[in-house]
N, C-alpha and C positions, 0 to 999 in steps of 0.2 A: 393257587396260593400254597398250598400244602406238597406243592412238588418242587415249588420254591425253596419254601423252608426246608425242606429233605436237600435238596440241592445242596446249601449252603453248608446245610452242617457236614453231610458227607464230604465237599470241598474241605473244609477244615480239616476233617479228619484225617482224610488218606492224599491230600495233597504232595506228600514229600513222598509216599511210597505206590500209590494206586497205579495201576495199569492206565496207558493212554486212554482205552476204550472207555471205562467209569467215566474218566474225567472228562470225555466230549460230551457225555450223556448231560455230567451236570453242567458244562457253560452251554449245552444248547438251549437246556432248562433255564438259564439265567436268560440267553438272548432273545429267547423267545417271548418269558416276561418284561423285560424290557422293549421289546413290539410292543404289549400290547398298554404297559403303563411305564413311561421308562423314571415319572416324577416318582413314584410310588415301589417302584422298584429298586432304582436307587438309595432309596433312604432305607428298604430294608439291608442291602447290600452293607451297606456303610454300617449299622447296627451289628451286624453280624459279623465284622472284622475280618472278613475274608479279603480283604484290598490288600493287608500285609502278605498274605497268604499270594497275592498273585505275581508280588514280586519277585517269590523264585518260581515259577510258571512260566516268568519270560524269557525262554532260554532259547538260545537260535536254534537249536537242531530238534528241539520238542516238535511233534506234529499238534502239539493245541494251542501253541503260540498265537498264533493270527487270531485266533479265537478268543484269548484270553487280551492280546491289544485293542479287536472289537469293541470287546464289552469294555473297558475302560474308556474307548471312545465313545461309547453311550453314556455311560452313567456321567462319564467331565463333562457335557452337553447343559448339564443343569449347574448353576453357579454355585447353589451349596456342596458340591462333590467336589472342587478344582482342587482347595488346598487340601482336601483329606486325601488325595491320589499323590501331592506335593510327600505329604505328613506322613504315610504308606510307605517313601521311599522309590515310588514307580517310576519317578524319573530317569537316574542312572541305568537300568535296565534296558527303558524303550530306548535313550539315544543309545546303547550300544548295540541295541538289533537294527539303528541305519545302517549299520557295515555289513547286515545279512545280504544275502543275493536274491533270496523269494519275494519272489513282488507282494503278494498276497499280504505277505506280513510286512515289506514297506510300505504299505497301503496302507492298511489300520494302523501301524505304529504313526506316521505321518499324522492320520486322522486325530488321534489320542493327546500326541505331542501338539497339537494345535487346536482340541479344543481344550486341555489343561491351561493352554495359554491366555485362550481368551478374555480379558477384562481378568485378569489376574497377574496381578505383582507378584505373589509366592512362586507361580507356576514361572513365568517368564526369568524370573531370577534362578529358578532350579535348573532350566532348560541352559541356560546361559550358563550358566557353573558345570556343568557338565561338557560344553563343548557343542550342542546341539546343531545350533545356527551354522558350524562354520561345516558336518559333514553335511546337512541339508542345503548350501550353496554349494557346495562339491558335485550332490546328484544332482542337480538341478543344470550344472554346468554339463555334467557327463551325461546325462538324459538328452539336453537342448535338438540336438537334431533330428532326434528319434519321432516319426509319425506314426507308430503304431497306436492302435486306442488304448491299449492296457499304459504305455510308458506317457501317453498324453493325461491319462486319468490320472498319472501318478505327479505329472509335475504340475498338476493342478492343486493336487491336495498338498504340494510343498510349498507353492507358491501361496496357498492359506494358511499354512501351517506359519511361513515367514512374514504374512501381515498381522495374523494375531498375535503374534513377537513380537513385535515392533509396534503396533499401531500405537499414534498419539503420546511414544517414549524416543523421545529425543536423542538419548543415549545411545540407546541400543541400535536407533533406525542407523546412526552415526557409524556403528560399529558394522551392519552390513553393508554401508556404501564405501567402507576401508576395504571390507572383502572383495570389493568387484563385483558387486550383486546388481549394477545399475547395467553396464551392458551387455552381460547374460540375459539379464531381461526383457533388451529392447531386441536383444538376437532371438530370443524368445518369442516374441511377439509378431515378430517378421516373418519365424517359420512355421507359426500356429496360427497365424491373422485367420486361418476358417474354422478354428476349434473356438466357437461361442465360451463354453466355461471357462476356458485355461486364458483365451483375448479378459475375460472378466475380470479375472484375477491377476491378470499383467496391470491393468487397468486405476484398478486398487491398491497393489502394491505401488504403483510410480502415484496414486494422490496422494499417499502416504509419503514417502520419500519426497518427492517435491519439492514439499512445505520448506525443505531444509537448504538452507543458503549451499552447504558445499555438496548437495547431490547436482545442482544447477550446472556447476562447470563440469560436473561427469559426465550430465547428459550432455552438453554442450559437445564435447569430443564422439557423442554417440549418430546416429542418423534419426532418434527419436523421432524430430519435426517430420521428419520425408512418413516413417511407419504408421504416426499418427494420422497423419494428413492421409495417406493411402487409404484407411482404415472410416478415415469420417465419411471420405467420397462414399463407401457402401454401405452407412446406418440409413435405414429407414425410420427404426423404431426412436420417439423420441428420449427413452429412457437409456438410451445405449449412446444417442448422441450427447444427450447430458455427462454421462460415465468419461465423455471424452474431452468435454469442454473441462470438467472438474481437472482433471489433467494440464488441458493447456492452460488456462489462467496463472497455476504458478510457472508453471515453467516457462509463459513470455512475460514472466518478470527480467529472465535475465536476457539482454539485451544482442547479445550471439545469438541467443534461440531465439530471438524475434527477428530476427533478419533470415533463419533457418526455416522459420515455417512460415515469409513472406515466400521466400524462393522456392520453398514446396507448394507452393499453390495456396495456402491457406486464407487467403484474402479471397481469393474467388467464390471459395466454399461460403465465408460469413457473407459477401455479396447476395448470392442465391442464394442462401437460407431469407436474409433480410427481402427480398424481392417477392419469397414464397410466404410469408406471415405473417405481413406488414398490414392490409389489410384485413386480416382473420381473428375472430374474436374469441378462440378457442384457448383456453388457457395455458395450455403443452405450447401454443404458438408464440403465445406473445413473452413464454419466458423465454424461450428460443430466440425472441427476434432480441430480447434486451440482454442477450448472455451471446448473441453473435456480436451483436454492436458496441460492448460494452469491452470485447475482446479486440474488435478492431479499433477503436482507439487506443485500447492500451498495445498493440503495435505499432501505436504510431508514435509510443514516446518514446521508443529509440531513435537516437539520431541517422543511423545508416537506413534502416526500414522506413524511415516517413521518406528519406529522400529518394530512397529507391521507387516510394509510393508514389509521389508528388512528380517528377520525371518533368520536372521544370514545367512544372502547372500543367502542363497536357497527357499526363496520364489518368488511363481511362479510370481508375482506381477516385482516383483526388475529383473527376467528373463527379461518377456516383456518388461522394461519400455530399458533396454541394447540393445533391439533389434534393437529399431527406434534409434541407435546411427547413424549406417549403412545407414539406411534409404536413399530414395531419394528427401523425403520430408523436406525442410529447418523449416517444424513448426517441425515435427518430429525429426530432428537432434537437433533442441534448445529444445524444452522440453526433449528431452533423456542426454541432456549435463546437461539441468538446475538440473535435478531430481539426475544424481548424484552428481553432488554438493552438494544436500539437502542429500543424501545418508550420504554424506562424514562428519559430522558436528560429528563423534565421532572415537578415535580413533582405538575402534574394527574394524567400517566399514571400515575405509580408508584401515588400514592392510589388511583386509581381501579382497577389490575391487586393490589392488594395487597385491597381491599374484594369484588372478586370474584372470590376466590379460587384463583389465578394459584401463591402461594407452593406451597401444597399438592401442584399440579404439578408442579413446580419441584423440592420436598423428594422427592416419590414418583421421580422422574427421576434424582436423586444416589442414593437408596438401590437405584436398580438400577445402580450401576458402581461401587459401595462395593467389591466382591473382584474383583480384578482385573479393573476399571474402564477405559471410552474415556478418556483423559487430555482428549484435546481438549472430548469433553460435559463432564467433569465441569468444566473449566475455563469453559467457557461458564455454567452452568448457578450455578457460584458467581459470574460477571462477572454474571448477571442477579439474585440476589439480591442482590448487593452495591448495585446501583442501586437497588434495590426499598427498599433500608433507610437511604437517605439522607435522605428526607420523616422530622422527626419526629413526626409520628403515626404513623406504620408500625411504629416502630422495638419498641413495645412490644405489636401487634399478632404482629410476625412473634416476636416473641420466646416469646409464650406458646402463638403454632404448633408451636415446637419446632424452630425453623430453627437456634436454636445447636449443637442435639443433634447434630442431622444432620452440619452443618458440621466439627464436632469428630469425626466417624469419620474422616476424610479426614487425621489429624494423620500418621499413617503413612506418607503419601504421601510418596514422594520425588524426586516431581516439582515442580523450584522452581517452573514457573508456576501449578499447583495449589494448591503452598505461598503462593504471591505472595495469590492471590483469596480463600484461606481466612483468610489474616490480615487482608486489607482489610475482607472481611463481616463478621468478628469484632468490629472496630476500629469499625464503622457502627454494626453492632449495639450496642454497648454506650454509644454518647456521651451521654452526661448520663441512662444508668440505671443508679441507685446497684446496686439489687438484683441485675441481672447481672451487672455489670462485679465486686460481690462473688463471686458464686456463680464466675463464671469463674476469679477472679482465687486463690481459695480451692482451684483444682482443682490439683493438684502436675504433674499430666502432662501439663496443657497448660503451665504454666510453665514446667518442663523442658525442651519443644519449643522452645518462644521462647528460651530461654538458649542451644540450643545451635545456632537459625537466628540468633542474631543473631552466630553468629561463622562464618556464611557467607560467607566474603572473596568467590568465584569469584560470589556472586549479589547484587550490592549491592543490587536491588528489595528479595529477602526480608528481609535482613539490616534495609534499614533497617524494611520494616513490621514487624517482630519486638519493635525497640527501640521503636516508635510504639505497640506492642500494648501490650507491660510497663509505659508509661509511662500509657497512656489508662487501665489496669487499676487504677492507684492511683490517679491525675484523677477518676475516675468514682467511684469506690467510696470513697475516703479511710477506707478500712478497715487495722486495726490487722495483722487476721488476713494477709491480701492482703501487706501490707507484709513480716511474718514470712517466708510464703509465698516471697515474689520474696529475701528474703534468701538462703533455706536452699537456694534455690535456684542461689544463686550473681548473682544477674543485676542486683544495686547497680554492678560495674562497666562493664557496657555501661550504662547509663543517663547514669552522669558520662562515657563515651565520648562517648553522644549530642548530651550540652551541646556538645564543640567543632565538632559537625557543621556542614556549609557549607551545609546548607537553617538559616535561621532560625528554621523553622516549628518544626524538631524539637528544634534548641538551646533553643526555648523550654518545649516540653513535658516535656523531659528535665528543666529547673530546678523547674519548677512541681509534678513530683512529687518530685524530690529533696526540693524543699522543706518539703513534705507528708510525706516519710520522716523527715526531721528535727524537725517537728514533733510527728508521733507514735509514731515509735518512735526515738531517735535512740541508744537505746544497744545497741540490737540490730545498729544499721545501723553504728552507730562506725568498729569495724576496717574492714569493708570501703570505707567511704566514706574512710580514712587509707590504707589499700593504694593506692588507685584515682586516690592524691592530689588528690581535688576542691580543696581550697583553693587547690594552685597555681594549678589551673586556672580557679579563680574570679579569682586573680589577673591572670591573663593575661586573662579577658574584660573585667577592669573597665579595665586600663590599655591595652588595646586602642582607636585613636581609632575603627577600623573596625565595631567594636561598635554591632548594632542599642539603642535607646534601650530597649525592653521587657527585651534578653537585661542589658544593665547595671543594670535595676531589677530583674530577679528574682536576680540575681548576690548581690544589697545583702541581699532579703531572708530569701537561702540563708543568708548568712552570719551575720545576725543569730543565725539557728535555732543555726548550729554554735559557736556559743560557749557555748552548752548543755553541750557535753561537751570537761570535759578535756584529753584529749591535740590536740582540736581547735581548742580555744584556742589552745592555747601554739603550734600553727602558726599560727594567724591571728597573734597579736601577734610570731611571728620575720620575720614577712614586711612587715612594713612597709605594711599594710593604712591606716592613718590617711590617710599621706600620699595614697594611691591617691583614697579615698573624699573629704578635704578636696576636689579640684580638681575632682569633680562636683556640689559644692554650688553651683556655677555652672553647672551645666548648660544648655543653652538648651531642654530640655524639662524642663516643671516639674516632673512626678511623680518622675522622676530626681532632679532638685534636690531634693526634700522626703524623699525615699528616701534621698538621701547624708546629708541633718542628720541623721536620725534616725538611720543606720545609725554616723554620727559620735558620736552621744551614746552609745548601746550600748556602740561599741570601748572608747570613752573610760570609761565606769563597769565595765567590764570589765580594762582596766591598770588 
């Protein structure tokens, strides 16, 4: 301690004029204490204001240089020392000893410049004002081909130096990937794939980078996916395979680079890791098996990569992924549901997964989490018959499978996103099939459910598929029974709710069966349709100028139906309905205009 403190002070002293010799004596004295306590030694350092003092020390052609970027690199190592190296003034100094030629001292200067950086704003912002980043992409570009160990150690510590710049700052990462730092890197990695440290820090540097929407299209012009993929085939260890999946996750977000690391092999690898783990209860395994499987479905949301996958149902790819449907494994069963889902997104596939027998799986897979069921498969498993029943040929295929049956155990559920997919399948299933959208619509306990998801406030998806189900249920079926049914049930006033809805789609579907209530049962529906006051509300859509053209010609021929009854009249004609209807017989779309005269002639034989 006391050779310390001699140290320090004689640093001060004869700093500007001392012989080199002194001065190695005292930074060996300093790095020696910093061995043996570098927290404790630090803080005398800093005490002792010799850090100003090493600013002019760092001079390119001094022989204590290296010595004096060392020990800098030690003491930034401890978070309380970053901005007093900042505050020193040591910044400007080290990045101008990147332009020396001695490796020794690009070495530690490197080191220094990137632990001042770490988790520090001050340091990162000094480095950047200086110029820093853009000569340390420079070496790193001039170094890249070099195999020696001394120039491998050095583009190790640049390529750390460059992620504690940038880590987790948006700006800055932005500013290295304008430099071109994305495919020096991947050129990097390709001519170092057997230098462990320097693969680590490529590694690092691209999770960093990644994250960012415009590094994606840089990789994308790169060979990333192929270098990757080379690099997975040789991890044993699972900590190194992790380091690489971190990696690919974002980068097969972009849809180029999932077709690039399908054609690099990449799908075979998550195959055989999934093959190797599935059964094993080791926890290194089973995150492995849900970070393979979780990766090959998200290759399969690109539209060229599922197709390339799927190879018109007989590729061996789209076999394996139908296997883990069965599975015992609940990661296996969800990825094997999610993936056909992702299968499902055209209507060759679907035909073609619904003709060979895909549902059956599918249905056998929901009745095993029917009692106290995986939430996440079953959700998957109805987002993949929902796609399967979009094609209408399917739709009365899967229907006489018994996929309605299935789907209806799940009304219980009181999981909204469970609720969400069972009412979307429902809703597929029935589009233009009279005879189930009866039988359905005919059932009290599933209308029951719908009445009372459609007053879901906290879940507007359910809420609105609920109103989209009750209204399809009488569109489809224009049944007498069905209409009773959704009365007694209560669910005529969500439906004229639906009308003012701010999707069009569903304002329209709401009149279209309202209108259909009116036409055939209108005295059942009466009171509730005067409760729910549709006539205002038809008022407001016809006098609305913001009104789609269709939602004001079913408005016309709602109201035609409601002069049918009664106490409905006498609201149409207190409301001033004529005037409303005369100004759309000018309409500039014509079925409008031809809807308003007739709908004018009706009022009018009706006062």
């Amino acid at each position: 301690a006391d050779n310390l403190s001699d140290a320090l002070k004689k640093l001060k002293i004869t700093a500007t004029d001392s012989t080199a010799d002194s001065l190695e004596g005292c930074l060996d004295c300093l790095l020696q204490a910093l061995a043996q306590n570098n927290t404790e030694t630090s803080e005398k350092i800093q005490k002792s204001g010799v850090l100003q003092v090493f600013a002019s020390l760092l001079m390119p052609q001094s022989s204590c240089t290296a010595k004096v970027a060392n020990i800098i690199a030690e003491v930034a190592r401890n978070e309380f020392m970053r901005n007093p190296c900042v505050d020193a003034g040591l910044i400007p100094p080290l990045v101008q000893l990147l332009n020396c030629k001695d490796q020794e001292v690009l070495l530690q200067t490197g080191r220094a410049l990137g632990n001042i950086c770490y988790d520090s704003h001050e340091g990162r912002n000094a480095v950047d004002h200086a110029g820093g980043a853009h000569i340390v992409v420079d070496l790193i570009r001039s170094l890249c081909s070099k195999t020696d160990p001394a120039s491998e150690k050095l583009l190790t510590v640049f390529c750390g130096m460059l992620m504690n710049y940038s880590n987790e700052n948006d700006t800055l990462q932005s500013q290295l990937i304008n430099m071109g730092v994305i495919p020096t890197l991947v050129k990097l990695l390709g001519i170092h794939c057997q230098n462990a440290a320097l693969t680590e820090m490529c590694l690092v540097a691209f999770g960093n980078l990644a994250e960012l929407e415009s590094s994606k299209e840089q990789f994308a012009y790169t060979n990333i996916a192929e270098e990757l993929v080379k690099l997975f085939k040789k991890q044993i260890e699972h900590d190194k395979k992790e380091m690489i999946f971190e990696v690919l996750a974002p980068l097969a977000e972009n849809d180029v680079i999932k077709l690039q690391l399908v054609e690099a092999g990449l799908v075979e690898c998550l195959l055989e890791i999934v093959q190797k783990t599935v059964d094993s209860d080791k926890e290194d395994d089973i995150a492995e098996l849900k970070t393979a499987s979780d990766l090959m479905v998200l290759l399969l949301l690109g539209d060229e990569s599922m197709q390339k996958l799927f190879e018109g149902g007989k590729g061996s790819v789209f076999q394996r992924v139908l296997s883990w449907i069965p599975s015992n494994s609940h990661q296996l069963q969800l990825a094997g549901a999610l993936a056909i889902a992702n299968f499902a997104r055209n209507d060759g596939n679907c035909i073609h997964m619904v003709d060979n027998g895909i549902v059956q799986k599918l249905m056998d897979l929901l009745d095993r989490h029917v009692e106290d069921g995986n939430v996440t498969v079953q959700h998957a498993a109805l987002s993949a018959l929902r796609n399967l029943a979009i094609p209408v040929v399917n739709k009365a295929k899967m229907l006489s499978a018994g996929v309605a049956e299935v789907v209806l155990k799940f009304l219980r559920s009181e999981m909204p996103p469970v609720q969400f997919k069972l009412l979307g399948t429902l809703r597929m299933l029935i589009d233009a099939q009279a005879e189930a959208a009866e039988q359905l619509g005919k059932n009290a306990k599933l209308v029951e459910r719908l009445v009372e998801w459609c007053e879901a406030k906290d879940h507007a998806g359910v809420m609105g598929e609920s109103n989209r189900l009750l209204s399809a249920l009488i569109r489809h079926s224009k049944s007498k029974d069905v209409i009773r049914t959704i009365v007694q049930s209560g669910g005529i006033k969500h439906l004229v709710t639906m009308a003012t809805s701010e999707h069009v789609i569903m304002q329209n579907e709401a009149l279209v069966a309202l209108a259909l209530i009116a036409a055939l049962e209108l005295v059942t529906a009466e009171k509730d349709l005067e409760n729910a006051q549709l006539v205002q509300i038809l008022h407001r859509l016809l006098s609305d100028d913001r009104s789609a053209p269709e939602i004001k010609y079913n408005s016309m021929v709602l109201i035609c139906a409601l002069v049918g009854s009664e106490p409905l009249q006498k609201e149409v004609q207190s409301m001033a309905f004529l005037e409303v209807v005369s100004k759309l017989r000018s309409h500039e779309n014509k079925t409008v205009a031809q809807q308003a005269s007739l709908t004018e002639q009706r009022l009018a034989v009706e006062s």
